[in-house]
N, C-alpha and C positions, 0 to 999 in steps of 0.2 A: 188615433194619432198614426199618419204614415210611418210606415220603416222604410220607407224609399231608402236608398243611397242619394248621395248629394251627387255624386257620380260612379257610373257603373259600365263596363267596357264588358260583353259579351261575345265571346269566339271571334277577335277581330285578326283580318290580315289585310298587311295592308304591302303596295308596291309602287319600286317607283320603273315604270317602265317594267321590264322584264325579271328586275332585281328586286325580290320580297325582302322585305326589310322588318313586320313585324308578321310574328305563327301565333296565331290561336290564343289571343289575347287575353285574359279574363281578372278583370282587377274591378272591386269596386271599396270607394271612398266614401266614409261616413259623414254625415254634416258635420262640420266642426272638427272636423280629424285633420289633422296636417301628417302627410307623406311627404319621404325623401325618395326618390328616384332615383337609384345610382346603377352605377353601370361603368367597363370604361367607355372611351371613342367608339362606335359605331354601333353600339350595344342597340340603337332602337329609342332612348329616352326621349330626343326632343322631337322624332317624328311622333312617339305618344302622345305627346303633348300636342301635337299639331292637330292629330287624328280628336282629341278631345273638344278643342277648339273650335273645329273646321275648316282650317287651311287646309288641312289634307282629308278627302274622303276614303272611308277604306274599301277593299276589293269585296269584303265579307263582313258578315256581324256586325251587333248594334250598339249604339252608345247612346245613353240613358241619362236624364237630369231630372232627379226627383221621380224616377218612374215613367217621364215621358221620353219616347225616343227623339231624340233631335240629331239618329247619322247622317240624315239627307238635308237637314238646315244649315245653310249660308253660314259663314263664319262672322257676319253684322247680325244675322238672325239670333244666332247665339250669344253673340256679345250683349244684346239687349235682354237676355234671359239672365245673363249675369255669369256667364261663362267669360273671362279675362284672360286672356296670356300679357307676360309681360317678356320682352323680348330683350331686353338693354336700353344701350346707347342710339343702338342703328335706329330705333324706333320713333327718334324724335328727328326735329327739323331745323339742319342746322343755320339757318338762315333767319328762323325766325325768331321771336325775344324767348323769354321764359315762358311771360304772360302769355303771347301770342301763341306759343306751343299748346299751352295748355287750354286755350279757348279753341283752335283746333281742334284739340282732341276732343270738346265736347259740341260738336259740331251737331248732335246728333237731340241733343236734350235744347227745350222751351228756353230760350233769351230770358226767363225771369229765375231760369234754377241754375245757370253758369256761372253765378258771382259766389255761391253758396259749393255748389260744387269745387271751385278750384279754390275757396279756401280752407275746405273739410282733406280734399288733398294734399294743400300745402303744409298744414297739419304737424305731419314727421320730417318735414324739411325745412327747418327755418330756415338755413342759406341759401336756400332757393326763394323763398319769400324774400328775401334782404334783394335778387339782384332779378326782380324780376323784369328791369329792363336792359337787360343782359342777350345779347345772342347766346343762342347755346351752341355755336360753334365756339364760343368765348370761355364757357364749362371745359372745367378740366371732365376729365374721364370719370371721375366718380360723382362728381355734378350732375354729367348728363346722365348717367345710370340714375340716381334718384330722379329725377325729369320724368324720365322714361318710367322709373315705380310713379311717382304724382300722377302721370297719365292714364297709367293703370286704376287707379284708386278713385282716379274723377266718377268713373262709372259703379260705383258701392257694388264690389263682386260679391257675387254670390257663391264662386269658385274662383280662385286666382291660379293660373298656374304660373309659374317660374319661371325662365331655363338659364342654366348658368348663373345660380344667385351673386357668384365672389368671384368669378374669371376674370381675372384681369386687373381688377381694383387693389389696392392700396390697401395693407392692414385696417387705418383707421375707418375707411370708408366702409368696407367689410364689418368692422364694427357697429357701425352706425346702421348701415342696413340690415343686419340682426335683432339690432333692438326694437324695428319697426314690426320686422315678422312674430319678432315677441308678443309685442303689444297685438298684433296684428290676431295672433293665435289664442292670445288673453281672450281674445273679443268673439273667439269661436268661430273666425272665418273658418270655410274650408280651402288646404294649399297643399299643390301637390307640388313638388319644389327639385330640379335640377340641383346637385351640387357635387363638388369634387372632393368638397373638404370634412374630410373622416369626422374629427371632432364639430365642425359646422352642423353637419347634416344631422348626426344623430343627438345631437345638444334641444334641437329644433323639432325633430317629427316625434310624430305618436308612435306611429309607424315605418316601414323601412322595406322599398319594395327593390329588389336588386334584378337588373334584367343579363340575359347576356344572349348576344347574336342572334336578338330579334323575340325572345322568352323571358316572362317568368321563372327566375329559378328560385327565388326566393321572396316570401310576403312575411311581416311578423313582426312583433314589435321591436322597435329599435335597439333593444337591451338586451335580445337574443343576436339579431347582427351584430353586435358589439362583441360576443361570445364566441362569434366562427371567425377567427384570426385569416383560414383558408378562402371566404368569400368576400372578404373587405382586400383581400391582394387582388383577387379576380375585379372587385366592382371599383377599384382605385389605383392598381398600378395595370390589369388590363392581362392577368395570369394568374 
């Protein structure tokens, strides 16, 4: 039996232009493990996330899925490995219906596995199934965040990553999209998960990786973060 990591980042830097933004990166995630990412504002989390993905290539070091390196694959290369980001709102199409977003987004998978796909998505969102003839400029704000989770989900990740789980949204909606990561983490996905919200984050991960100005300063389980009063000020008010 492999001991791969499901994902594993080795001495990564990455930049944008002349401005480095991640030093000597070194995290890796167990299958099945769910991480929080915390940090404040410019800490580095969602360019990791990108760098994981493939929207962002790094300057240096490797990034590994199951043991194989994929730093030089396409960010559609990865996607079909089962590497996911889910991004929000922005992520969807506001012109076009639910449905149609979401056949979009499977634009990629056999005409005969799209109907099964985006009802395995629709899934944890009944009320998006109820308006699937709905534009999703028509979605409130927490509509189209779930949207944007279904679109993620069409493609059965193998890694999801996050960013910004609860920004913005509405208590209830926050709630609802919790209970999916729940179920979502019952099921042993692996998720490395952006969030802002103290009690959110560490209710949710296994683990609890805290960056700051571009570093790892801290990896551990989530109940030890809970313990250091002084680096939950640093990874959530930003001191």
């Amino acid at each position: 039996m492999s001991d791969a990591a499901a994902v594993e980042l080795r001495d990564v830097d990455f930049a944008y232009g002349r401005v480095q933004v991640l030093f000597d990166i070194g995290l890796r995630v167990e299958p099945g493990e769910t991480v929080a990412l915390l940090g404040a504002n410019g800490a580095g989390k969602s360019t990791l996330l990108r760098v994981i993905s493939g929207l962002s290539l790094p300057q240096r070091g490797e990034v590994l899925h199951h043991g194989e390196p994929v730093t030089r694959l396409r960010a559609e290369q990865r996607l079909r490995r089962g590497i996911v980001q889910l991004t929000g709102g922005a992520a969807t199409f506001p012109d076009l219906t639910v449905t149609e977003n979401l056949r979009a987004g499977a634009y990629c998978y056999p005409r005969r596995e799209v109907g099964s796909r985006i009802s395995r998505a629709l899934e944890p969102f009944p009320v998006l199934a109820e308006r699937g003839d709905a534009k999703a400029s028509d979605l409130s704000g927490g509509q189209q965040h779930m949207l944007a989770f279904a679109m993620a989900l069409l493609h059965d990740p193998d890694v999801l990553l996050v960013d910004e789980l609860s920004l913005g949204l509405a208590p209830i909606v926050v709630q609802q999209i919790v209970e999916v990561i729940r179920e979502l983490r019952e099921r042993r996905l692996t998720m490395i998960i952006v969030e802002h919200t103290v009690d959110v984050a560490l209710e949710l991960a296994d683990r609890a990786v805290f960056m700051e100005k571009g570093s790892i300063r801290f990896a551990g389980p989530s109940s030890e973060l809970g313990e250091q009063p002084d680096l939950l000020r640093a990874a959530f008010l930003g001191g």
